[in-house]
PDB file of the backbone (N, CA, C, O) and the ligand in Angstrom, with CONECT records:
HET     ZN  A 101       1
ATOM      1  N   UNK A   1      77.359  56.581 119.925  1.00  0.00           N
ATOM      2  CA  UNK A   1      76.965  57.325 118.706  1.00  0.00           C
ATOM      3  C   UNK A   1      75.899  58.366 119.020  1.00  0.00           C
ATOM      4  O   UNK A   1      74.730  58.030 119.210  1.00  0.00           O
ATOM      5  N   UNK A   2      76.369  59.818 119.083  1.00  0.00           N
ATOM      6  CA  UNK A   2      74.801  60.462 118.964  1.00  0.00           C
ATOM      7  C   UNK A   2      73.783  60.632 117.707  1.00  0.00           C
ATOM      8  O   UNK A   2      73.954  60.526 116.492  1.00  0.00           O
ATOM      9  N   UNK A   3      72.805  60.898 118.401  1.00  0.00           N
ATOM     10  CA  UNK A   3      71.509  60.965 117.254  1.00  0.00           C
ATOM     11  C   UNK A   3      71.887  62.087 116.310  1.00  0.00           C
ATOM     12  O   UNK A   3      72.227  63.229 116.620  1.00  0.00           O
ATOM     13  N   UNK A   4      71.773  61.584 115.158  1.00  0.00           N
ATOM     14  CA  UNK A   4      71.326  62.809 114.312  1.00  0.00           C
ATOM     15  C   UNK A   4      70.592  63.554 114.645  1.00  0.00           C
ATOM     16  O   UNK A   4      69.560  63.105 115.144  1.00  0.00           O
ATOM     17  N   UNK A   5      70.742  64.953 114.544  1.00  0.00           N
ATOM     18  CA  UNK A   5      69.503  66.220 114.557  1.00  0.00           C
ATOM     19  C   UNK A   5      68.677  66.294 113.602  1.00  0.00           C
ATOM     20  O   UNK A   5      69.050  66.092 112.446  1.00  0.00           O
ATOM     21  N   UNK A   6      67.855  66.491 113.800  1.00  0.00           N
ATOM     22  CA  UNK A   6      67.016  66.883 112.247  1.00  0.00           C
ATOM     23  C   UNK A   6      67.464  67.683 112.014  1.00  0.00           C
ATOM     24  O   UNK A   6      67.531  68.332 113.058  1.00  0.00           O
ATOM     25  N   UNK A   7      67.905  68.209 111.247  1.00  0.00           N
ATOM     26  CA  UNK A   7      67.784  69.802 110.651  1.00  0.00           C
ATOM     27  C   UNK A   7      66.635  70.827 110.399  1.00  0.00           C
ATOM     28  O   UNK A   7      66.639  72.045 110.217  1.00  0.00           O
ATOM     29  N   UNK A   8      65.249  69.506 110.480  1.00  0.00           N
ATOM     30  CA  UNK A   8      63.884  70.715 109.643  1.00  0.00           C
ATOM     31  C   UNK A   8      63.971  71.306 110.990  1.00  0.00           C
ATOM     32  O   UNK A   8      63.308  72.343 110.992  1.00  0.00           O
ATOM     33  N   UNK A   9      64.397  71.127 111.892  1.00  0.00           N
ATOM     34  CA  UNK A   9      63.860  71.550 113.338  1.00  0.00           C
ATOM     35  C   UNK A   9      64.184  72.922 113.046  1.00  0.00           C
ATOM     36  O   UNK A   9      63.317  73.791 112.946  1.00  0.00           O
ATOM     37  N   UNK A  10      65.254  73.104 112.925  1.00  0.00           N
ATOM     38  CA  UNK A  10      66.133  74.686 112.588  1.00  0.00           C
ATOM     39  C   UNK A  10      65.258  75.334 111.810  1.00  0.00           C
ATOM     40  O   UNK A  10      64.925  76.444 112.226  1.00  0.00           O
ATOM     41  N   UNK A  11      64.550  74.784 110.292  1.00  0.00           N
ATOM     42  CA  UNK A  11      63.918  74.937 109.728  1.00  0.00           C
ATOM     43  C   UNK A  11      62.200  76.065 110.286  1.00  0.00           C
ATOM     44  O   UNK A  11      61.466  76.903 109.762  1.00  0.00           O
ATOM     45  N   UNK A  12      62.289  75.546 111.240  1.00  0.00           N
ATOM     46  CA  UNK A  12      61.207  76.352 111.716  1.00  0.00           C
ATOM     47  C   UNK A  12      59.769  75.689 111.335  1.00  0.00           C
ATOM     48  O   UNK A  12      58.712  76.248 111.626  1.00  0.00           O
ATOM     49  N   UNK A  13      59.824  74.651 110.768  1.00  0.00           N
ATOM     50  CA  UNK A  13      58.685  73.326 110.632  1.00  0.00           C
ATOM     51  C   UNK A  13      57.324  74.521 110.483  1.00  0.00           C
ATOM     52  O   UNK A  13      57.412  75.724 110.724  1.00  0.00           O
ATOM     53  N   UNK A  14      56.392  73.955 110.130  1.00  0.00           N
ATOM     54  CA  UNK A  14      54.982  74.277 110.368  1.00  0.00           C
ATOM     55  C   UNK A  14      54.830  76.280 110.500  1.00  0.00           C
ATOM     56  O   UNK A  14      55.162  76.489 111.667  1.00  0.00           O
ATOM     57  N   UNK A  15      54.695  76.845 110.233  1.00  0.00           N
ATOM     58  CA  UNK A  15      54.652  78.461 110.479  1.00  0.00           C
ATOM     59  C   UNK A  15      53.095  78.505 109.874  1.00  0.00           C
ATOM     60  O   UNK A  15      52.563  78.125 108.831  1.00  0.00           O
ATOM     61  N   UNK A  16      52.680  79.134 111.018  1.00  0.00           N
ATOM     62  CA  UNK A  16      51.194  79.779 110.795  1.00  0.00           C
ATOM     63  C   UNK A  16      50.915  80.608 109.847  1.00  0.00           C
ATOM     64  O   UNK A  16      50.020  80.518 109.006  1.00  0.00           O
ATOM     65  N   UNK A  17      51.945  81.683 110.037  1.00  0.00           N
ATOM     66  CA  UNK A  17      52.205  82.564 109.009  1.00  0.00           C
ATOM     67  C   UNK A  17      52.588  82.321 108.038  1.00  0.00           C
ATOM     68  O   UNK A  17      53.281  81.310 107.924  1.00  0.00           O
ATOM     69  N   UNK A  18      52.353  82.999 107.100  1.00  0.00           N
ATOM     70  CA  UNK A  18      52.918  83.103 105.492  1.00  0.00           C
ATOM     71  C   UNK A  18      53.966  83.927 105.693  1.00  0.00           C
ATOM     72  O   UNK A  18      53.911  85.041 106.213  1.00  0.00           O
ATOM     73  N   UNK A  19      54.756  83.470 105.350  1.00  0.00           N
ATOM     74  CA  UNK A  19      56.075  84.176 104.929  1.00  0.00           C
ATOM     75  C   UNK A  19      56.091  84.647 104.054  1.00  0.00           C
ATOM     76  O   UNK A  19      56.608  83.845 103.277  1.00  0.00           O
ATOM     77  N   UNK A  20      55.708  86.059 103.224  1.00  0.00           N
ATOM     78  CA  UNK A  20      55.830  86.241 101.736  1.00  0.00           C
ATOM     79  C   UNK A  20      57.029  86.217 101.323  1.00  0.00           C
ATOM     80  O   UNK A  20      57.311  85.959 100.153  1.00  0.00           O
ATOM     81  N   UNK A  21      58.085  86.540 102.432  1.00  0.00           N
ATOM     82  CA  UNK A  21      59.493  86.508 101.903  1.00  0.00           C
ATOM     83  C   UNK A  21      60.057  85.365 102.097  1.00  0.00           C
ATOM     84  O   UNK A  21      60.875  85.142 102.990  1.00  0.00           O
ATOM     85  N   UNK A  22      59.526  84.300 101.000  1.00  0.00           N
ATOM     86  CA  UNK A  22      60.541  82.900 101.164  1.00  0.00           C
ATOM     87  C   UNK A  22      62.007  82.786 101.330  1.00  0.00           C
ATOM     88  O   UNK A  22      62.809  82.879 100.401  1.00  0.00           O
ATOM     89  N   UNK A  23      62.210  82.648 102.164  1.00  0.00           N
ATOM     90  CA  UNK A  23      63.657  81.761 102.329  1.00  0.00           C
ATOM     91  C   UNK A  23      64.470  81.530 101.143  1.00  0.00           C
ATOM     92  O   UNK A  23      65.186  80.544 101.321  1.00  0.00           O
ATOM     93  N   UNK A  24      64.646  82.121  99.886  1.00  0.00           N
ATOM     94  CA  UNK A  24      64.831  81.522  99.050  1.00  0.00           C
ATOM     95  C   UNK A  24      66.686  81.347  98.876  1.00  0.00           C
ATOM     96  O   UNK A  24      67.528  82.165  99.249  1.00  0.00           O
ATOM     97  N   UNK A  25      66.902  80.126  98.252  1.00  0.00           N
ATOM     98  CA  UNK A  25      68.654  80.042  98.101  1.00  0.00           C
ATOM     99  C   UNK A  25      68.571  80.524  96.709  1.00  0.00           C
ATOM    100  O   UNK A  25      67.667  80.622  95.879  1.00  0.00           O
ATOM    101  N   UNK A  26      69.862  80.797  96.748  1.00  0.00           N
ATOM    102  CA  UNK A  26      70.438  81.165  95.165  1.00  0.00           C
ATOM    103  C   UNK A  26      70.112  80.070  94.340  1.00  0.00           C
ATOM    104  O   UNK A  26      69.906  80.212  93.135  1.00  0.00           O
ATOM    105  N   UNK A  27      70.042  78.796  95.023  1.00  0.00           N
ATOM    106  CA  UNK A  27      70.596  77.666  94.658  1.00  0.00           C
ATOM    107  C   UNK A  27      69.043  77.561  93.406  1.00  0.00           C
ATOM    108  O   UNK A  27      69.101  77.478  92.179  1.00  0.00           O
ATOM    109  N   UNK A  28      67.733  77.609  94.336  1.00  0.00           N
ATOM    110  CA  UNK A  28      66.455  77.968  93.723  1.00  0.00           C
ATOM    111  C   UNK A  28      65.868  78.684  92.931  1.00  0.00           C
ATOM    112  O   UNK A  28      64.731  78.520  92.489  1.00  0.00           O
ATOM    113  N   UNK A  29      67.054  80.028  92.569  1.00  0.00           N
ATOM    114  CA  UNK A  29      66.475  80.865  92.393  1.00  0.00           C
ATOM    115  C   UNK A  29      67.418  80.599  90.757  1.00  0.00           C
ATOM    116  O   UNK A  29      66.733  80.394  89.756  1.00  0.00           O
ATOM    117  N   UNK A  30      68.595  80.620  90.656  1.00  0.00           N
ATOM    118  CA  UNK A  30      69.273  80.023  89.718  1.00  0.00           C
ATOM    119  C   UNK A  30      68.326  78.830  88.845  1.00  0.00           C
ATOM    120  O   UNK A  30      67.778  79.047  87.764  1.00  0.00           O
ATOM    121  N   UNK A  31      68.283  77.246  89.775  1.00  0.00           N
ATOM    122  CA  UNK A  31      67.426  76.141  89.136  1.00  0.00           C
ATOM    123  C   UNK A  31      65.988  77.079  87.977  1.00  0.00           C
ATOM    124  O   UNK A  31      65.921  76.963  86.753  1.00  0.00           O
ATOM    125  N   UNK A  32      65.110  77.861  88.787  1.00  0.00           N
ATOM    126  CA  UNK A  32      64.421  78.246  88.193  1.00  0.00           C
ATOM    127  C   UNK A  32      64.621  79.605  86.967  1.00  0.00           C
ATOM    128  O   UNK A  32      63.930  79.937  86.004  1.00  0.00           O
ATOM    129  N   UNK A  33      65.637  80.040  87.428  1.00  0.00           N
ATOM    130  CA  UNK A  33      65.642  81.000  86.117  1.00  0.00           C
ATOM    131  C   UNK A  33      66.420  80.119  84.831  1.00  0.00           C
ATOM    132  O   UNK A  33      65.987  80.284  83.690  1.00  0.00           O
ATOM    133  N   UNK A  34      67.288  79.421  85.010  1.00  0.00           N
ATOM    134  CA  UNK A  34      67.193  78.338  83.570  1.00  0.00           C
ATOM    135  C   UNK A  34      66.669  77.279  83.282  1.00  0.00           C
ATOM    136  O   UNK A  34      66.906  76.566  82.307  1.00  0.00           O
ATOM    137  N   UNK A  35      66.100  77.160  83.923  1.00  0.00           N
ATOM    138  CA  UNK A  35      64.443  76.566  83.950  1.00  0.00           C
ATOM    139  C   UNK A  35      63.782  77.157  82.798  1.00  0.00           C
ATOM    140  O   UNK A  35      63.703  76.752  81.638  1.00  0.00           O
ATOM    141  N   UNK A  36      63.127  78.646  83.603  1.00  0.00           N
ATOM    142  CA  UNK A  36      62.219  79.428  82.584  1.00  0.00           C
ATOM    143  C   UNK A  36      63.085  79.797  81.784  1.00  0.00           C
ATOM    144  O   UNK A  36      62.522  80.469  80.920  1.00  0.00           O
ATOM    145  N   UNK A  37      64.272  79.718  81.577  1.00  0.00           N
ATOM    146  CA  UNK A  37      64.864  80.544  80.519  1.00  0.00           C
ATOM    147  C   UNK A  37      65.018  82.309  80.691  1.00  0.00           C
ATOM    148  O   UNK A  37      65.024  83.151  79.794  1.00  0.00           O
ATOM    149  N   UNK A  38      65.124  82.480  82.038  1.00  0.00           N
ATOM    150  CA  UNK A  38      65.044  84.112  82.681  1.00  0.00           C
ATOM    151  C   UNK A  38      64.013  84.727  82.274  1.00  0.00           C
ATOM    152  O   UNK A  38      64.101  85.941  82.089  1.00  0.00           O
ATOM    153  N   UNK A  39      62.603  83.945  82.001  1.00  0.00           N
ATOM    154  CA  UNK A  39      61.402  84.278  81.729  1.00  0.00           C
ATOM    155  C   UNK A  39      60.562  84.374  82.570  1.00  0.00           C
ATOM    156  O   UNK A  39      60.787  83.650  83.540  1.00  0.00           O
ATOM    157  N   UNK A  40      59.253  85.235  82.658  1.00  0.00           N
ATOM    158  CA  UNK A  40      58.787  85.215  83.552  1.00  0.00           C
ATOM    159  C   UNK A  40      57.546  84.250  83.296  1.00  0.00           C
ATOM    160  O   UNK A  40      57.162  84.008  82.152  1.00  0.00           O
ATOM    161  N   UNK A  41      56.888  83.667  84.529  1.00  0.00           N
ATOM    162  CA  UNK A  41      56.364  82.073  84.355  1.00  0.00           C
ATOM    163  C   UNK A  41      54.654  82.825  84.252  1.00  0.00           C
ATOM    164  O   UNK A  41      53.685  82.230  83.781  1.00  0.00           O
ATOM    165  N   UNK A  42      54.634  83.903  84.683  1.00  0.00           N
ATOM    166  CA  UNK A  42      53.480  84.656  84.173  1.00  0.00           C
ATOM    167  C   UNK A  42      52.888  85.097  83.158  1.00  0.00           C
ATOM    168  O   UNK A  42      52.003  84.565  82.488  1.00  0.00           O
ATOM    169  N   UNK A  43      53.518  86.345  83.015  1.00  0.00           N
ATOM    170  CA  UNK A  43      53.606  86.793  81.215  1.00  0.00           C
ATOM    171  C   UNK A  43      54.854  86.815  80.459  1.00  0.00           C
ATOM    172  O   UNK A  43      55.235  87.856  79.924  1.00  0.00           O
ATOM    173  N   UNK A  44      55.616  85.551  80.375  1.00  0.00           N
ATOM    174  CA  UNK A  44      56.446  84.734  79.122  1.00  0.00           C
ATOM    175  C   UNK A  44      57.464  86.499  79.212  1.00  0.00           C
ATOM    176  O   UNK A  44      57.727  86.772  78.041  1.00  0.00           O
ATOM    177  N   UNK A  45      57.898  87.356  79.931  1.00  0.00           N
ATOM    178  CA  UNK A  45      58.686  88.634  79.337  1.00  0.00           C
ATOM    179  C   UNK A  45      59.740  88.034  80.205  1.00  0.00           C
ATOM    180  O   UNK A  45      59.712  87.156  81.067  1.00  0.00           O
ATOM    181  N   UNK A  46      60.817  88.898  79.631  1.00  0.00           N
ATOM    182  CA  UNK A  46      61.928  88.683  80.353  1.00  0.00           C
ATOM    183  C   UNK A  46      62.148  89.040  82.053  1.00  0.00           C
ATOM    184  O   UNK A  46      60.980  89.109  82.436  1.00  0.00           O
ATOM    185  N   UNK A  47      62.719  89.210  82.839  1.00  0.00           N
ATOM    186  CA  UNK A  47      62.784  89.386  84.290  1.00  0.00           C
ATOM    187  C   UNK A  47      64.067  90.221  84.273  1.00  0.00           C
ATOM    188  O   UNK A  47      64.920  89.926  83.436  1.00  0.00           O
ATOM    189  N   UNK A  48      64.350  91.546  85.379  1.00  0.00           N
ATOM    190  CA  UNK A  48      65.228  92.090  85.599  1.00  0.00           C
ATOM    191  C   UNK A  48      65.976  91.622  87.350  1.00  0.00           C
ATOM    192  O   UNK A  48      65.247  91.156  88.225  1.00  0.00           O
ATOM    193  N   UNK A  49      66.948  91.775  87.492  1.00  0.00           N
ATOM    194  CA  UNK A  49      66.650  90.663  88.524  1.00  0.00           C
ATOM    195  C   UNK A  49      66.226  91.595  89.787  1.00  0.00           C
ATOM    196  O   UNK A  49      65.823  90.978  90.772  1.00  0.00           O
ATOM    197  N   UNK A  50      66.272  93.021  89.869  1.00  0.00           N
ATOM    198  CA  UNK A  50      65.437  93.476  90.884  1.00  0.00           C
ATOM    199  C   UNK A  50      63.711  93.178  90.501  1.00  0.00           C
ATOM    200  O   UNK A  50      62.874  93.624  91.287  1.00  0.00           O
ATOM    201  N   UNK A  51      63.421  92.686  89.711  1.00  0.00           N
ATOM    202  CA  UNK A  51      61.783  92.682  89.475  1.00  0.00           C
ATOM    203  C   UNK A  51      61.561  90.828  90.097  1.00  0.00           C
ATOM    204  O   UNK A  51      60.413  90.415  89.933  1.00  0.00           O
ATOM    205  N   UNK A  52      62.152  90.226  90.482  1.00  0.00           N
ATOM    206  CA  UNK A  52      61.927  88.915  90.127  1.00  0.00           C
ATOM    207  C   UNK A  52      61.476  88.416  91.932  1.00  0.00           C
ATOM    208  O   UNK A  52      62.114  88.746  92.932  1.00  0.00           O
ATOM    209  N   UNK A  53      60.147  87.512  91.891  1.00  0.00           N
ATOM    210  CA  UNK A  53      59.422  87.222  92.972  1.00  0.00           C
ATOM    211  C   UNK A  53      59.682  85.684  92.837  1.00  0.00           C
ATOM    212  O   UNK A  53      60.049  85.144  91.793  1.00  0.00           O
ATOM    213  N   UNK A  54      59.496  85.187  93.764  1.00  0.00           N
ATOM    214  CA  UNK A  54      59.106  83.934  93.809  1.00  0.00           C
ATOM    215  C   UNK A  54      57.899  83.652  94.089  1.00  0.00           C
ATOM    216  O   UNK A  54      57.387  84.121  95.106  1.00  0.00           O
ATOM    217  N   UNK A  55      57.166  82.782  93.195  1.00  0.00           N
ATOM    218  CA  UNK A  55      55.641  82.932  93.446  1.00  0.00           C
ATOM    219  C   UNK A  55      55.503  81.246  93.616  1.00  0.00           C
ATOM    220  O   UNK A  55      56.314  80.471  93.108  1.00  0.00           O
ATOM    221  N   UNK A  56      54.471  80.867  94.325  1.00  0.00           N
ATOM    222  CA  UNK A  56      54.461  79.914  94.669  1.00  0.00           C
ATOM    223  C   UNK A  56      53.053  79.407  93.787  1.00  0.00           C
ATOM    224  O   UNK A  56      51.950  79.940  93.909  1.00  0.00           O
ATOM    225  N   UNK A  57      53.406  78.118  92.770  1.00  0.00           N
ATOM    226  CA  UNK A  57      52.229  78.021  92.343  1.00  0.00           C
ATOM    227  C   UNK A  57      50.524  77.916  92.367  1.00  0.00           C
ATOM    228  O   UNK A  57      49.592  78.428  91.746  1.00  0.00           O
ATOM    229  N   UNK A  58      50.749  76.673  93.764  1.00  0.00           N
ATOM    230  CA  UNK A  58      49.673  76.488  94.202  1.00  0.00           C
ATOM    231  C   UNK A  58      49.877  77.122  95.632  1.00  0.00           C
ATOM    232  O   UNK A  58      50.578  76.491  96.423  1.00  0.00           O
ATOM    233  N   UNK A  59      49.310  78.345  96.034  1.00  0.00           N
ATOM    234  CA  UNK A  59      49.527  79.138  97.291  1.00  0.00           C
ATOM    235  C   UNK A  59      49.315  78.095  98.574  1.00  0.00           C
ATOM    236  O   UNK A  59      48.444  77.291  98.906  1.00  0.00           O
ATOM    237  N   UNK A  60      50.507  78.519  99.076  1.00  0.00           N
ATOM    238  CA  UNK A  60      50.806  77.885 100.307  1.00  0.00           C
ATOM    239  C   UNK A  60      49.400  78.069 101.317  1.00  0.00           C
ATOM    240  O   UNK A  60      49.751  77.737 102.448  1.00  0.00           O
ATOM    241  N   UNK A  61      48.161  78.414 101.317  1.00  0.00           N
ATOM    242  CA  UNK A  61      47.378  78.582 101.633  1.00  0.00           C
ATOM    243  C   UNK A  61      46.452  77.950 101.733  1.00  0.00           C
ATOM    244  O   UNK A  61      45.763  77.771 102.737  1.00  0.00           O
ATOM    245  N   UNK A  62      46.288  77.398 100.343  1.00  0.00           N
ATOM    246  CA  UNK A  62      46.051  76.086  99.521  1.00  0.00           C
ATOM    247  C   UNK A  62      46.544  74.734  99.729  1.00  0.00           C
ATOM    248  O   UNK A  62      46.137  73.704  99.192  1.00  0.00           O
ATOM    249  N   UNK A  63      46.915  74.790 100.069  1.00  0.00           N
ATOM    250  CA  UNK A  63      47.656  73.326 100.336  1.00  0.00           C
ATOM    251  C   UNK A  63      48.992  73.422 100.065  1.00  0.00           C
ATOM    252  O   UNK A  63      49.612  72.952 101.019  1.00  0.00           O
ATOM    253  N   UNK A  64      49.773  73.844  99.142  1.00  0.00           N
ATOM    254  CA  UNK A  64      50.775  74.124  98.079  1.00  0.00           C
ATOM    255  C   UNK A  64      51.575  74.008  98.980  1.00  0.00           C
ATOM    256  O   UNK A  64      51.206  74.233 100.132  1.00  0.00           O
ATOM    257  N   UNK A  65      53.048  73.580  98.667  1.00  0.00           N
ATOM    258  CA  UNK A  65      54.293  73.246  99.331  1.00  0.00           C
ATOM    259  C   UNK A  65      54.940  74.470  98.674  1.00  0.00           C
ATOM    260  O   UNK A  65      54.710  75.101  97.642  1.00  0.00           O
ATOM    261  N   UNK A  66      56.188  74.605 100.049  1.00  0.00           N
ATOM    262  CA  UNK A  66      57.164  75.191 100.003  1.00  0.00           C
ATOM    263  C   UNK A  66      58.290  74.633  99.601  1.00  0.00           C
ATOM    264  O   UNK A  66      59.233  74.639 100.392  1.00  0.00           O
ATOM    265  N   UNK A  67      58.400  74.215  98.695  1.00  0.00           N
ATOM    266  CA  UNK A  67      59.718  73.810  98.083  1.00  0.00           C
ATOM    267  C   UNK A  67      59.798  73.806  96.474  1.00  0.00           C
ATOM    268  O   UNK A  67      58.713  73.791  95.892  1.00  0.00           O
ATOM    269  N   UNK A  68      60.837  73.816  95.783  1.00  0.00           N
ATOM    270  CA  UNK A  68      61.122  74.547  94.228  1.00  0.00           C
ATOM    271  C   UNK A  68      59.981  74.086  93.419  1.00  0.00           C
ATOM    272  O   UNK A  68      59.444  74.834  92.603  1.00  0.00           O
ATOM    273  N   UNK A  69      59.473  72.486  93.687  1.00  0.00           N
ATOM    274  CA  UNK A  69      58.685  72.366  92.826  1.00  0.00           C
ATOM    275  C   UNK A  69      57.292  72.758  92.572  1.00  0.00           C
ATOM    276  O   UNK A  69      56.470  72.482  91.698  1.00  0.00           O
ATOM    277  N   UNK A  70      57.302  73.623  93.811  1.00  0.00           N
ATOM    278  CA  UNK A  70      56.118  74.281  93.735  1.00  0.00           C
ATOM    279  C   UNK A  70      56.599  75.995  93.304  1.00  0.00           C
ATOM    280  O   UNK A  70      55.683  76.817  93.336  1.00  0.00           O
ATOM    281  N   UNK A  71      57.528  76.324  93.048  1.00  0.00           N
ATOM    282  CA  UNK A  71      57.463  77.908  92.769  1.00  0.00           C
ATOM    283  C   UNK A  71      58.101  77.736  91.470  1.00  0.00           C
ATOM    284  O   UNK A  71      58.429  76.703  90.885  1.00  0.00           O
ATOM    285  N   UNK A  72      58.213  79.019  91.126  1.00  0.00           N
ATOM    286  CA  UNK A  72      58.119  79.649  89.900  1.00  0.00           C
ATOM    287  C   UNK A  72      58.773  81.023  89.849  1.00  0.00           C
ATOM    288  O   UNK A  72      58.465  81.779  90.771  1.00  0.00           O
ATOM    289  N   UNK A  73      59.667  81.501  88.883  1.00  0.00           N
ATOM    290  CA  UNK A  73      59.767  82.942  89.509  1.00  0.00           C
ATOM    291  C   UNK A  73      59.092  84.301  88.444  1.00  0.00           C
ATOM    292  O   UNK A  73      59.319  84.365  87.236  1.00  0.00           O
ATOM    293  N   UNK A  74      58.606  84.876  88.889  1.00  0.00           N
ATOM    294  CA  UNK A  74      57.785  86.181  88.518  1.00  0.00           C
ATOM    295  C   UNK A  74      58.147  87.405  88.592  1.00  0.00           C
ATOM    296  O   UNK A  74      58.708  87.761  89.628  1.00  0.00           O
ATOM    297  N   UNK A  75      57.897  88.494  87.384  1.00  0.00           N
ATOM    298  CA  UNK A  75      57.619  89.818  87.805  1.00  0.00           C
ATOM    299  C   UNK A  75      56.876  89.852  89.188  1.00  0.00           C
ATOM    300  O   UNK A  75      55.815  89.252  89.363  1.00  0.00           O
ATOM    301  N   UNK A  76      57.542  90.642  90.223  1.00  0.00           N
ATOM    302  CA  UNK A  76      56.968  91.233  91.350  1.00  0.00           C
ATOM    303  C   UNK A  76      54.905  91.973  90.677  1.00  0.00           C
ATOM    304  O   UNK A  76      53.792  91.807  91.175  1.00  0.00           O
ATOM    305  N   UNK A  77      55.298  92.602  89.634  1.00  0.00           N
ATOM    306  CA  UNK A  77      53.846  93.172  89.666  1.00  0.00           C
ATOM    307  C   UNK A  77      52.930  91.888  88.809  1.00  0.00           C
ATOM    308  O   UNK A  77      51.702  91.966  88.861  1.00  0.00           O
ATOM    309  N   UNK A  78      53.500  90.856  88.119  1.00  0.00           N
ATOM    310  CA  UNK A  78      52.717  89.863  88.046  1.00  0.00           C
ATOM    311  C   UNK A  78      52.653  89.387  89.148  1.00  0.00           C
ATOM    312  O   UNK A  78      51.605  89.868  89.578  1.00  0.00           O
ATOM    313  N   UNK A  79      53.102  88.699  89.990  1.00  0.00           N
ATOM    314  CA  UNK A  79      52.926  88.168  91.142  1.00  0.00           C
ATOM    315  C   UNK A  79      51.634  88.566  92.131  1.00  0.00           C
ATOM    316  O   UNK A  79      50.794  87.835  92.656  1.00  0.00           O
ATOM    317  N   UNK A  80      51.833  90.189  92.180  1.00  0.00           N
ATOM    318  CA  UNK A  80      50.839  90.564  92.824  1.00  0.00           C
ATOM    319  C   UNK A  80      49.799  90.831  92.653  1.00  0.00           C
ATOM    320  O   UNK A  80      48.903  90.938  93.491  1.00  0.00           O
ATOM    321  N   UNK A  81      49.722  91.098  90.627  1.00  0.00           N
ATOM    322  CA  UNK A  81      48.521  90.937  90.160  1.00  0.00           C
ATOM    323  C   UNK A  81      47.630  89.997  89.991  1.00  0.00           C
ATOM    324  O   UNK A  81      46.474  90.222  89.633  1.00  0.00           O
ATOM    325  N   UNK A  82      48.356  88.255  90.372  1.00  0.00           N
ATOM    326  CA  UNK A  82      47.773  87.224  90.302  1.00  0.00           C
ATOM    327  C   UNK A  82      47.056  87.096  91.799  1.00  0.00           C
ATOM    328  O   UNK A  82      45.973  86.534  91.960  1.00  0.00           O
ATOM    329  N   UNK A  83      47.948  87.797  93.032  1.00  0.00           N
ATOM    330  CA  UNK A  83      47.341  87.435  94.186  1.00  0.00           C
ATOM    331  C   UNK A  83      46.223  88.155  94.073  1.00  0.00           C
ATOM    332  O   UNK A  83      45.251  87.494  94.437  1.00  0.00           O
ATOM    333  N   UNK A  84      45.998  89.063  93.776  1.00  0.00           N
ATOM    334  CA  UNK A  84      44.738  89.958  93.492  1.00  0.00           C
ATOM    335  C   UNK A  84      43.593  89.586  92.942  1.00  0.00           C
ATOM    336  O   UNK A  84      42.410  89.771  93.226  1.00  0.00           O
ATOM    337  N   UNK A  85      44.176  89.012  92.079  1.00  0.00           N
ATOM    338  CA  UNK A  85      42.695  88.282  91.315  1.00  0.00           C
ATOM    339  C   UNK A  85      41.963  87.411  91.859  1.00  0.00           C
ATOM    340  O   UNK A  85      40.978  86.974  91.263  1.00  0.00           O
TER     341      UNK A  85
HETATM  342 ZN    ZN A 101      55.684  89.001  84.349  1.00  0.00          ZN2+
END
């Protein structure tokens, strides 16, 4: 019998870097827009889908995980107006 692989390995485990451009699946990006209701989790407006970020709640910086239950999806200029602040 061989071993299972992990898969996180592929994954790229641990990255120093921030990725601002998450990895994101449709699969995530779907869950969360009827989720919010194609709202934005910032300022409650609707989302166009070229405007729409994935923002990570508690910044991966922070401690915050990379995975759905930590993001949210956002206006791009909310997004960046929150990193700003
Ligand atoms: Zn917004």
């Amino acid at each position: 019998m061989p071993k299972l692989k992990p898969n996180r390995a592929l994954r790229g485990g641990k990255s120093p870097v921030h990725n601002s451009d998450h990895r994101s699946t449709l699969w995530e990006r779907r869950t969360l827009m009827s989720k919010q209701g194609g709202l934005c989790a910032l300022c409650g407006k609707a989302m166009a889908s070229a405007d729409i970020t994935l923002d990570h709640i508690q910044p991966v910086s922070k401690g915050g995980l990379d995975t759905i239950t930590n993001l949210q999806l956002a206006h791009r200029e909310c997004n960046e107006r929150k990193g700003a602040a």
